[in-house]
N, C-alpha and C positions, 0 to 999 in steps of 0.2 A: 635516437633521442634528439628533440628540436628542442634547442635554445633559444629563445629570443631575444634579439641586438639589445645594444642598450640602447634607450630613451634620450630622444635627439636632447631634448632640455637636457641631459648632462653631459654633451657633447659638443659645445661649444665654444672651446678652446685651440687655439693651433699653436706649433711650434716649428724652429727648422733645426732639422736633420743634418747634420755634417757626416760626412764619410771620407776617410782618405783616399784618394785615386791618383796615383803619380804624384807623388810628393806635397800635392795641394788637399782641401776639404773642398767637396763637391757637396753642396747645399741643396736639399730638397724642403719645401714648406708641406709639412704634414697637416691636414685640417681633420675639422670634427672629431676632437681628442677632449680626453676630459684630463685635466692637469690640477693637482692639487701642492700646494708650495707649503713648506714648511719652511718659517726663520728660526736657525736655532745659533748660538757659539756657545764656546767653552774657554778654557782656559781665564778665568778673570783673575785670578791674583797676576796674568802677567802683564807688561806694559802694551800689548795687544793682543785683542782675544781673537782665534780661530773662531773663522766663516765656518759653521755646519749646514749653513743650509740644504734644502735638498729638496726636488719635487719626485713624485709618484704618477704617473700617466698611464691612463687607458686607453689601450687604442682598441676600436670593434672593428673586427675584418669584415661589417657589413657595410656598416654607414662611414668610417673613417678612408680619409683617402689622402695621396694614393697605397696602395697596396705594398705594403714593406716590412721586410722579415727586422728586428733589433737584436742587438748583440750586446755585451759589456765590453766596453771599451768605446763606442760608437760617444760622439758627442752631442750635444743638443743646445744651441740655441735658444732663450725663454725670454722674453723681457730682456733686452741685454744683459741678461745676465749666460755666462756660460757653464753648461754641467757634461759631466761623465756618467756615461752609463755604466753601476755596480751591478746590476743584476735584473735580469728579464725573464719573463715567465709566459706561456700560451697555455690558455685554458681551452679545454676539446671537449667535443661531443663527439658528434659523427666525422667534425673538420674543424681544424682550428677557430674558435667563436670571438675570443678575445687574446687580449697580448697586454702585462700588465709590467711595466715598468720603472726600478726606483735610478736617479740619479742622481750626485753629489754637485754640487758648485764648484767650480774650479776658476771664474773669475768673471770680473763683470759688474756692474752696477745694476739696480732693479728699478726699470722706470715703469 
């Protein structure tokens, strides 16, 4: 079965990648990603409302680089803002085609 990438116009987004290595985050800038941001809170009756924010990224094992497996727990860098990765998924054909991942906000401002 041939899949075809996704389409550069919705791939032009980047982000950086943390990873822990020895006590520190070792930062990778991931390009040609499609990143879509939702702003959400909750909590309003109280004297402050919980951040929900959260983005959803596609990455294409064709056109996306460089080449990198995601996990949950993995952090990400977006607009200065910071997110956790809840959960990752690889869509497959013959080979891994794409890699689709959601992430929460954990702190950060959105510039």
């Amino acid at each position: 079965m041939n899949i075809k990438p996704i389409p550069d116009i919705l791939l032009g987004d980047s982000f950086t990648l943390l990873t822990p290595v020895s006590g520190k985050w070792n930062e990778t800038k991931i390009n040609n990603v499609r990143v879509e941001r939702t702003e959400a809170v909750s909590g309003y009756s109280s004297q402050k409302a919980h951040d929900n924010t959260s983005i959803t990224v596609w990455f294409d094992y064709a056109r996306s680089s460089p080449k990198v497996k995601f996990s949950a727990g993995m952090r990400v860098s977006y607009h200065g803002e910071s997110y956790e990765i809840m959960e990752s998924r690889d869509y497959f054909a013959d080979a891994p085609h794409h890699c689709k991942f959601k992430a929460r906000k954990i702190g950060g401002e959105y510039k």
